[in-house]
C-alpha positions, -999 to +999 in steps of 0.1 A: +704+196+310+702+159+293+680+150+318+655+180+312+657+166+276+653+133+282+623+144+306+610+167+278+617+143+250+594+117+272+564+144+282+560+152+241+562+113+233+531+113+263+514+141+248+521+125+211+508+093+225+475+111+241+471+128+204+473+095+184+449+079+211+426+113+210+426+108+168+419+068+173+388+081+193+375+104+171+383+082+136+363+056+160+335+080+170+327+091+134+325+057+121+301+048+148+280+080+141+280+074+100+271+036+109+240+049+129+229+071+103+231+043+078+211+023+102+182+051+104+182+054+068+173+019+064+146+018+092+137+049+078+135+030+040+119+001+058+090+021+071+087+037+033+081+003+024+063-008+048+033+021+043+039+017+009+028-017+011-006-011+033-011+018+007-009-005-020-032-030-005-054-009+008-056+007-032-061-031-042-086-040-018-107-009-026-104-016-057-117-054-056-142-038-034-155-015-061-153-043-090-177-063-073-200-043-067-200-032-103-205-065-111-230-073-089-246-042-104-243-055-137-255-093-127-284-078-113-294-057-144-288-084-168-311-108-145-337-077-149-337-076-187-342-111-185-372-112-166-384-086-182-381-102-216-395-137-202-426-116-187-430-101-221-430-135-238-454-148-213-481-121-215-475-128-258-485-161-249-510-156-225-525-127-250-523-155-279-539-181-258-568-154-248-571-144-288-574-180-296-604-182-270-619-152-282-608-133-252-588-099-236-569-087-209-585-060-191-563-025-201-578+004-187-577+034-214-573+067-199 
């Protein structure tokens, strides 16, 4: 009978043993599973940033894109008014010089 103990005593220190290595495993298993969520958050957050950045650029860019060409607009307008305003002049002068010589431009009248 002290043997059956003693034999009984050892299979539950075995069986305790098996448990504490069985929680060790798991403890160790659910740390490795919350570290590789953690690490698909932050490729996850990476990528975020990542298309976040070519949006951004890509926003920028279209932008620059679209203020230069608005000022090109606006260059060539202003060169427009003032050609138009030297061609003006000129005819004023040309129409004085004509006056002076007792002379017209042609204008039809219709």
């Amino acid at each position: 009978m002290l043997q059956e103990r003693c034999t009984m005593t050892k299979a539950q220190a075995d069986q305790l043993e098996r448990i504490k290595k069985d929680q060790m495993i798991e403890a160790q298993q659910k740390q490795d599973k919350e570290a590789m969520k953690a690490n698909q958050r932050s490729a996850w957050m990476e990528s975020l940033e990542d298309s976040s950045d070519r949006k951004y650029l890509k926003t920028m860019t279209d932008g620059i894109k679209q203020e230069i060409r608005l000022s090109n607009h606006a260059v060539i307008k202003v060169r427009q008014h003032q050609l138009k305003h030297l061609m003006e002049m000129e005819y004023a002068l040309y129409e004085q010089e004509l006056d002076s010589m007792g002379l017209t431009f042609h204008k039809d009248r219709i």
